[in-house]
C-alpha positions as a Python dict, from the first residue, in 0.01 Angstrom:
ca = {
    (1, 'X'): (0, 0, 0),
    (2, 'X'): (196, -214, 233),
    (3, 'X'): (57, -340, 577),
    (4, 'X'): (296, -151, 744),
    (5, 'X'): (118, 140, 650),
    (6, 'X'): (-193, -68, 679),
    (7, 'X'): (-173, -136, 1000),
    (8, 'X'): (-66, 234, 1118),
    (9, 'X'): (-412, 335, 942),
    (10, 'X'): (-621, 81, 1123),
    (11, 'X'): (-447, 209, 1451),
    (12, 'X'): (-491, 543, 1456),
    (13, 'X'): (-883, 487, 1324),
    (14, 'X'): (-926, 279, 1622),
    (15, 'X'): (-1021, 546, 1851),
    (16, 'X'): (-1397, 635, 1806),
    (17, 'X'): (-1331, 1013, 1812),
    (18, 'X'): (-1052, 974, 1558),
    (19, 'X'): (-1276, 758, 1342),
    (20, 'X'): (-1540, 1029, 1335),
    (21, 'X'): (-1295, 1324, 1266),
    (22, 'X'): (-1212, 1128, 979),
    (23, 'X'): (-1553, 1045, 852),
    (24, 'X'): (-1681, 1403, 905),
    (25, 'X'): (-1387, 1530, 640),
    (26, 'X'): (-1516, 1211, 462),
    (27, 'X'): (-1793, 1386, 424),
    (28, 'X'): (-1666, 1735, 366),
    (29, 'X'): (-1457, 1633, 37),
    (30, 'X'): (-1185, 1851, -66),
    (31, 'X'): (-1290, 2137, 108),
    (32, 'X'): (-1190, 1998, 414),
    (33, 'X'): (-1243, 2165, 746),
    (34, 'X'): (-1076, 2421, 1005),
    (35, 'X'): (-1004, 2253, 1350),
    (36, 'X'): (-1275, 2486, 1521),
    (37, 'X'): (-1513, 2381, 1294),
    (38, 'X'): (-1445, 1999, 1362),
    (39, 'X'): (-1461, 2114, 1753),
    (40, 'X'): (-1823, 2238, 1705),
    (41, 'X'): (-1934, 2009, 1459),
    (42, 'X'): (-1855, 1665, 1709),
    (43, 'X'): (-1932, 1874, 2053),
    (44, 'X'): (-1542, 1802, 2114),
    (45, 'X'): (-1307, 2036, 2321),
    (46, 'X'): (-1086, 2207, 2065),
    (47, 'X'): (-829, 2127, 2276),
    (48, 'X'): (-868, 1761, 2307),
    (49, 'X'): (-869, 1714, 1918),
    (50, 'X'): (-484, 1833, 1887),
    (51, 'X'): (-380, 1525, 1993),
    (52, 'X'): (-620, 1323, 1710),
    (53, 'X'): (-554, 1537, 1464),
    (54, 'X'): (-166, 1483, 1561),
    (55, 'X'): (-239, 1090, 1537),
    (56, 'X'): (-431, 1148, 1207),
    (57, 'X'): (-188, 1348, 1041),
    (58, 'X'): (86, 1124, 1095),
    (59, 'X'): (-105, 801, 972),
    (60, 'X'): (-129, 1034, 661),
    (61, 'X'): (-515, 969, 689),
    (62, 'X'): (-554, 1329, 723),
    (63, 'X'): (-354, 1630, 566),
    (64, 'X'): (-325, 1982, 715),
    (65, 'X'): (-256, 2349, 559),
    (66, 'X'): (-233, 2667, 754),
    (67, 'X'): (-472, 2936, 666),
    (68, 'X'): (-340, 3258, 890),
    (69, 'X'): (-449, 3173, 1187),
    (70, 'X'): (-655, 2817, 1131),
    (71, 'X'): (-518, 2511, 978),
    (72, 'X'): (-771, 2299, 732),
    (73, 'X'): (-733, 1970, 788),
    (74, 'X'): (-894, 1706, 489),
    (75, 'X'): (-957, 1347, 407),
    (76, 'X'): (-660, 1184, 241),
    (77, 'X'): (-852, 1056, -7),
    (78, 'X'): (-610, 867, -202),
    (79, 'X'): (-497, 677, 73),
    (80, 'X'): (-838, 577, 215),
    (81, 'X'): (-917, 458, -126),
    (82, 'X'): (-610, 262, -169),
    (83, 'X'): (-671, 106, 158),
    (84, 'X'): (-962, -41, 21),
    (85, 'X'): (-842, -184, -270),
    (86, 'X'): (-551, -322, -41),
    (87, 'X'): (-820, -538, 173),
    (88, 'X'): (-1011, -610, -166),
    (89, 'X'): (-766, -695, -407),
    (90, 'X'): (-750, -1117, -326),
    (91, 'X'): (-1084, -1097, -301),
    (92, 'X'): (-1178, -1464, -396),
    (93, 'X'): (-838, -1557, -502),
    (94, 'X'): (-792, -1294, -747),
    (95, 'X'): (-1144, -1379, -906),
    (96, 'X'): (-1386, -1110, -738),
    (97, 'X'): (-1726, -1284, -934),
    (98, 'X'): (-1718, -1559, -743),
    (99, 'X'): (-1833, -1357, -456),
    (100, 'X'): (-2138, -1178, -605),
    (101, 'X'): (-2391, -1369, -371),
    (102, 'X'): (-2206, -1228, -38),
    (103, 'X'): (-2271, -854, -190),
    (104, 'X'): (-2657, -929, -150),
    (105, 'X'): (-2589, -971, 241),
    (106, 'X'): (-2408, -651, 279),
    (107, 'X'): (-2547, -306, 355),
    (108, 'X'): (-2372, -163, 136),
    (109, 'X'): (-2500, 7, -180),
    (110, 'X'): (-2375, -108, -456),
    (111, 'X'): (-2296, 206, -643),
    (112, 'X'): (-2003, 243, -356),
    (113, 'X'): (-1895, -144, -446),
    (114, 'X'): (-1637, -178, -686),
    (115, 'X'): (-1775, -369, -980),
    (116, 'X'): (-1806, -716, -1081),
    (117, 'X'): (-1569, -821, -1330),
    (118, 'X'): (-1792, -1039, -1603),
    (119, 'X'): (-1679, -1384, -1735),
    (120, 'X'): (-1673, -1358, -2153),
    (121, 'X'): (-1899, -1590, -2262),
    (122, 'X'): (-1618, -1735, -2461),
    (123, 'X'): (-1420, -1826, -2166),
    (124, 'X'): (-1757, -1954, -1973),
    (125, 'X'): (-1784, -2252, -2195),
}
């Protein structure tokens, strides 16, 4: 990932309805979701999410297929988790142990954390 496309990801999840669309496929997985049932699911006019889902789709945060009528929009998955490891990967320098103790002050669980690489004992001497 470059922050070009970085930055074109944080835009378009700027906007609080655009942040839950996202989250709500999030949650969805690969089965994704047909614009109708996004509508109902946030209380949203259908008509009001064309326009997000427009923004979405072109930050690549979201993908879309047409189904006859409906299109089923999902989670790029991919991309969310390579944004991740984009903001992650200097974590400490390069040296991601060193910042163990922050983990204890976040709230998140650290089955979603990437692990902690561990120093050989060789090397620790």
């Amino acid at each position: 990932m470059d922050k070009t496309l970085a930055t074109s990801v944080f835009e378009s999840l700027s906007s609080g309805i655009r942040l839950d669309v996202f989250r709500l496929l999030v949650r969805k997985g690969p089965e994704g979701m047909v614009a109708g049932e996004i509508a109902t699911q946030l209380a949203l006019p259908p008509t009001n999410l064309s326009f997000h889902f427009k923004a979405l789709v072109q930050a690549r945060l979201l993908t879309v297929e047409q189904e006859g009528r409906y299109q089923r929009y999902r989670a790029n998955m991919p991309l969310m988790l390579d944004l991740i490891a984009y903001l992650t990967e200097e974590c400490c320098s390069g040296h991601p142990e060193q910042c163990a103790g922050m983990r204890a002050a976040s709230t998140c669980p650290d089955a979603v954390l990437p692990p902690i690489p561990t120093i050989p004992a060789k090397a620790a001497q």
